[in-house]
Residue, then its C-alpha position, 0 to 999 in steps of 0.5 A: x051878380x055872376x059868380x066870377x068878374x074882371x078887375x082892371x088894376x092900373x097904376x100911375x103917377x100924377x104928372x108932373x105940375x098937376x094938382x090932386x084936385x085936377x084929377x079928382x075933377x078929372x075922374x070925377x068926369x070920367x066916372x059919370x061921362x064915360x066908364x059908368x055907361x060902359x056896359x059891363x061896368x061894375x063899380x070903380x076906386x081911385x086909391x092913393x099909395x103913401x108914396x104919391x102912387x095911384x091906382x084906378x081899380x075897375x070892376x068889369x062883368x068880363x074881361x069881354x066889357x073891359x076889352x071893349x071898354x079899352x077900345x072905346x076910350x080909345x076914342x073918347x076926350x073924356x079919356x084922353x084928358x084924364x090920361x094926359x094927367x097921367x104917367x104910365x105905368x113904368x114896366x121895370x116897376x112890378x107894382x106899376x104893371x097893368x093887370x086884368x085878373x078874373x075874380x071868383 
């Protein structure tokens, strides 16, 4: 394994009515239909705060892959049905920022 990688930190709140199991299932099938072919993958965690906050944390080769794995999600019915599960994140909420950060 390289010595440096890219971590994909992407907060979110479940949308309103929707059900942890629908998500689970939903990731469950992002997972193995989408993210685990992206090249440059390197492993994935769904993690859950005390407050009902999520987290999707990726782990990424470089920040090449997850750029290029953003793009094709883009275009995927897999993504789309996974993000319509979601709230994004709010900006005025530092904890709930985006963030791509290369790991040594």
């Amino acid at each position: 394994m390289k010595d440096n990688y890219v971590i994909e930190w992407a907060p979110f709140r479940l949308t309103d009515g929707v059900s942890e199991a629908a998500l689970l299932a939903a990731s469950e099938a992002l997972q193995t239909e989408f993210i685990s072919k992206q090249k440059g993958y390197v492993k994935r965690e769904l993690a859950k705060t005390a407050d009902g906050q999520w987290v999707d944390v990726i782990h990424w080769d470089s920040a090449e892959s997850a750029e290029k794995a953003m793009q094709n999600a883009a275009e995927n019915p897999i993504c789309f049905k996974y993000f319509g599960l979601l709230v994004g994140p709010d900006h005025n909420d530092p904890s709930m920022t985006p963030l791509q950060e290369a790991v040594l």
